[in-house]
N, C-alpha and C positions, 0 to 999 in steps of 0.2 A: 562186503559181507556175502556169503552165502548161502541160497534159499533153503527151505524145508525140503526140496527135490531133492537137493545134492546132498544133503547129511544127514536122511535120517530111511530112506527110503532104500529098500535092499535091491541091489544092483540083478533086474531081471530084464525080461524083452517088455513088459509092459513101462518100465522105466527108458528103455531105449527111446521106444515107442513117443511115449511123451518127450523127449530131448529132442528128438527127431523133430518133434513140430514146433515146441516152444521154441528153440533157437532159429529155424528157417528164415532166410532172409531172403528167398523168392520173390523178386517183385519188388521190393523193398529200394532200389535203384532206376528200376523200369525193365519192361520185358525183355528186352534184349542188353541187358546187363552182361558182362562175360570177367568182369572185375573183383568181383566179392566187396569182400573186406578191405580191400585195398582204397574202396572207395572213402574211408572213415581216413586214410591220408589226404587232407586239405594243404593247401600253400602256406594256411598259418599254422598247422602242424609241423612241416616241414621247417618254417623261418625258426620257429620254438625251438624244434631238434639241433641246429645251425648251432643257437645257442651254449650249448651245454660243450664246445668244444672249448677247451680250455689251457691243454699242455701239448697239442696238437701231434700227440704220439696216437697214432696208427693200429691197430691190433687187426691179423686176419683170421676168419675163421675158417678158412679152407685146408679140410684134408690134401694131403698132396695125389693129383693123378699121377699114377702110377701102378707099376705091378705088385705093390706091396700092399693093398687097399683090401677091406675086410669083407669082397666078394668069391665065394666061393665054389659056383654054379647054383646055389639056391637058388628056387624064382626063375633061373633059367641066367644069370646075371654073370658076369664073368669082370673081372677087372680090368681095366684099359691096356691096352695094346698098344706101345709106340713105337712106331716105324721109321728109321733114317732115308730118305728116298733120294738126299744128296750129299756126301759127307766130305771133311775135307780130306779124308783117307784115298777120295776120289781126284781130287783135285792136285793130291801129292803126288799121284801115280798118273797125273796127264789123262783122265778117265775120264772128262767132263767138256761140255759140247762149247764153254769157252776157252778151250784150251791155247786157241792163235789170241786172243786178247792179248794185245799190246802192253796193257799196262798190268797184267798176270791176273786177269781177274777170276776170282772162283769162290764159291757158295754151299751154303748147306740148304738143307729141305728136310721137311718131317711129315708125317701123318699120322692119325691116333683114330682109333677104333675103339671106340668104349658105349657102354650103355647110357645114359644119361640121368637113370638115377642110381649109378651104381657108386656117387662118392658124395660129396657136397652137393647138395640140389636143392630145388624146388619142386615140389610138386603141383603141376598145372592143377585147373581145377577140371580139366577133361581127361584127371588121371583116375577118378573113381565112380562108379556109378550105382544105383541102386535100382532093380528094380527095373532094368530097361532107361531111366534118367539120369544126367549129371544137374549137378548144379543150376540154379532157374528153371528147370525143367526142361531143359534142351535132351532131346532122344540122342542114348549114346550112339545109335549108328551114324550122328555128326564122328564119330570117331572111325575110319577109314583104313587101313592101307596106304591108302595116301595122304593120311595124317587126319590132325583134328579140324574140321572146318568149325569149331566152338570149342571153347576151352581151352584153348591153344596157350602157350608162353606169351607168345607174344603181342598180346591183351595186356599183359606187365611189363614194359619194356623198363619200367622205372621204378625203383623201390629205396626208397628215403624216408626215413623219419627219427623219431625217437626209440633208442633202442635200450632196455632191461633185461638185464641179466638176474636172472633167480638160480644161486648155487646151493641147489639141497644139499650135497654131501656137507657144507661146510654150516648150512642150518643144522642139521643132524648130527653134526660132531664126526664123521664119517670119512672115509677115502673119496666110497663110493655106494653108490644102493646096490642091491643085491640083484639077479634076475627075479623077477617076477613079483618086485617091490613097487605095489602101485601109487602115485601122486594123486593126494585129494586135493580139494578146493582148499580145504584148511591146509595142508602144506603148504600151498602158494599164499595163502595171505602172513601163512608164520614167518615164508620167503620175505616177502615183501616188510612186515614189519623189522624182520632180522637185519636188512638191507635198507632199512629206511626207503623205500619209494616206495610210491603209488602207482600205479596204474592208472593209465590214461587214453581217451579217445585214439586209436589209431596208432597204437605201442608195436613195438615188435617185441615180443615177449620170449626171449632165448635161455632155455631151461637145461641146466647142465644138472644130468646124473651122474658122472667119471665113470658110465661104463665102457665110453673109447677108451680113456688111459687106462682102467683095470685090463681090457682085454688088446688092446691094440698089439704088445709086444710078444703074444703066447703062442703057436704053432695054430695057424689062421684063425688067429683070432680068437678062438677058443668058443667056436660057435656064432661069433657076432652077432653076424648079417644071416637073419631071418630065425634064428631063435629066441631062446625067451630073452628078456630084457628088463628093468626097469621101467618106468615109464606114465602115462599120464591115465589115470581113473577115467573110466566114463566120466562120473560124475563129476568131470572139471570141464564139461563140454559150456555149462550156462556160465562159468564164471569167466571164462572167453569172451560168449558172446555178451553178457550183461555189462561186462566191461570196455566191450566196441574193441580188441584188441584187434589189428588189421593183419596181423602173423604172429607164428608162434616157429621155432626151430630147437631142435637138440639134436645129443650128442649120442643119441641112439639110432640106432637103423630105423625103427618105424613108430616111432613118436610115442606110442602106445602101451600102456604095460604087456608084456608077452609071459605066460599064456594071457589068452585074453579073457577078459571077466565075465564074457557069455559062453555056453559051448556050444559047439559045433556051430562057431561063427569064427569071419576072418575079420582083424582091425575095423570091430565097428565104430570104434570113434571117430573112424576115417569117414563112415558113411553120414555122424553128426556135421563134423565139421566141413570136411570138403566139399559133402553132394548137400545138405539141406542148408549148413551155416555159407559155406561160400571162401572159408576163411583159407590163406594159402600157410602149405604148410610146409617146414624145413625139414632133411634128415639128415646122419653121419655128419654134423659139424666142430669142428675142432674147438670145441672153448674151455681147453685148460689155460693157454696163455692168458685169453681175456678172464678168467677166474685170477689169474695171478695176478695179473693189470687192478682190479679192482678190487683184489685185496688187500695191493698196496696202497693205492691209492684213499681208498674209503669210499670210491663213490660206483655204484651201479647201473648206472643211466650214461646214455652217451649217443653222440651220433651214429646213426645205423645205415652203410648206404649197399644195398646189396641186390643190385638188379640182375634178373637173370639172364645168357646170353639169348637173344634171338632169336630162335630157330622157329619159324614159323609151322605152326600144325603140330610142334613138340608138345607132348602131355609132360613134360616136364622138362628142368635144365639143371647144368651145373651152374655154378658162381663161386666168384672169391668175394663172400662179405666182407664188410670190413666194418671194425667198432671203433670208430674218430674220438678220442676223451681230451 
């Protein structure tokens, strides 16, 4: 259910204001927490999630890296760069430094230059700050040059649990939402009862709008990445935390309805969630397949296991999740 905050109170800074504190989970783990939400994943969470595998087909949510990906220079962001650094073009033409091997031996080699939240990611929780703070109150200048000495990735080396899927467009009768179509709290529970589950202690909660497949296929995108968007209301900042949800991810570039519902502010729901809740958050994730999976299927829940890569001091990473049913 949803409080009196979230549906009846009109979307101002004095209501930020208040989310901002009601949700904060500062402290809430001990002072040198650097986990979030992530800590609402327990082992019996985890064995519960185990459970629900059942036809043991596989689904990924990873957009493909590659040049074809809906970054544009906005933000400063470009799309990944991959590089041949040994090919077998080289090897056919005796170019390669085993060329006397005996037994003909020869090799390829690559490199990739990309941003790290410019496709499938996570974002650290030392990716946003408010105020001079991240998250627990740790002073953003933990965040470096030389990377994040707090908030870092790799605080989450591991992310497993139960995973929910909420498909608005198909609650809505829809393709897809519109830009600048915001998600209330009452859409996710209409989600949730449309779909039959619940919500539960330490869920990953993956909310598809279809505005990657409306725009993925258009001449770059048709704005994508970092314009307006579909996306999630303030006001579904308490229904996150009342519900101990340990992640949230969709299939928008910044989780958030764009424009955004304050003015002359940037993604404040980032500043609920990430800097005061703790909660990690997903962007640009592919779940048309898994929308397909569980429409055939009937069922919206499933093993969720999507740890991000490692990069130590990273304020955020890519991953290929993946929905186990």
């Amino acid at each position: 259910m949803t409080t009196e905050s979230t549906t009846s109170r009109e979307i101002t800074v004095e209501l930020f204001e208040s989310l901002y504190e009601s949700c904060s989970n500062w402290g809430r783990w001990g002072t040198d927490d650097q986990r979030g939400t992530l800590n609402y994943i327990t082992p019996e969470v985890i064995q519960k999630a185990a459970s629900l595998v059942r036809s043991g087909k596989a689904v990924s949510l990873q957009l493909p890296i590659d040049a074809d990906g809906p970054q544009t220079g906005n933000l400063g962001r470009v799309n990944p760069i991959h590089q041949m650094t040994a090919t077998g073009t080289d090897h056919v033409n005796g170019a390669q430094i085993f060329e006397g091997d005996s037994l003909g031996f020869g090799f390829a080699d690559d490199s990739i230059f990309m941003f790290l939240q410019g496709g499938t990611q996570w974002d650290a929780l030392g990716h946003v700050f408010r105020n001079g703070k991240m998250y627990n109150g740790f002073s953003a200048s933990e965040v470096t040059a030389q990377g994040a000495k707090r908030g870092g990735v790799e605080n989450m080396p591991t992310v497993v649990s139960r995973g929910v899927l909420l498909d608005l467009p198909a609650v809505k009768g829809k393709s897809h939402l519109s830009p600048g179509e915001a998600i209330t709290p009452e859409d996710l529970d209409e989600a949730c009862t449309f779909h039959n589950v619940t919500i539960e202690p330490g869920d990953v909660v993956l909310i598809r709008t279809g505005d990657m497949a409306a725009r993925r296929d258009l001449p770059q995108w048709d704005g994508y990445s970092g314009g307006d968007a579909p996306g999630l209301s303030l006001r579904t900042a308490s229904w996150f935390h009342e519900k101990k949800v340990a992640a949230i991810a969709t299939d928008t570039w910044g989780a958030e309805v764009r424009p955004n519902e304050l003015e002359a502010s940037f993604q404040p729901l980032h500043l609920i969630l990430i800097v005061s809740m703790g909660l990690l958050v997903g962007e640009i994730w592919e779940l048309d397949s898994l929308a397909a999976e569980c429409a055939a299927d009937g069922r919206y829940e499933f093993l969720f296991v999507g740890p991000p890569l490692v990069i130590p001091g990273a304020v955020g990473a890519p991953l290929n999740p993946q929905a186990i049913k």
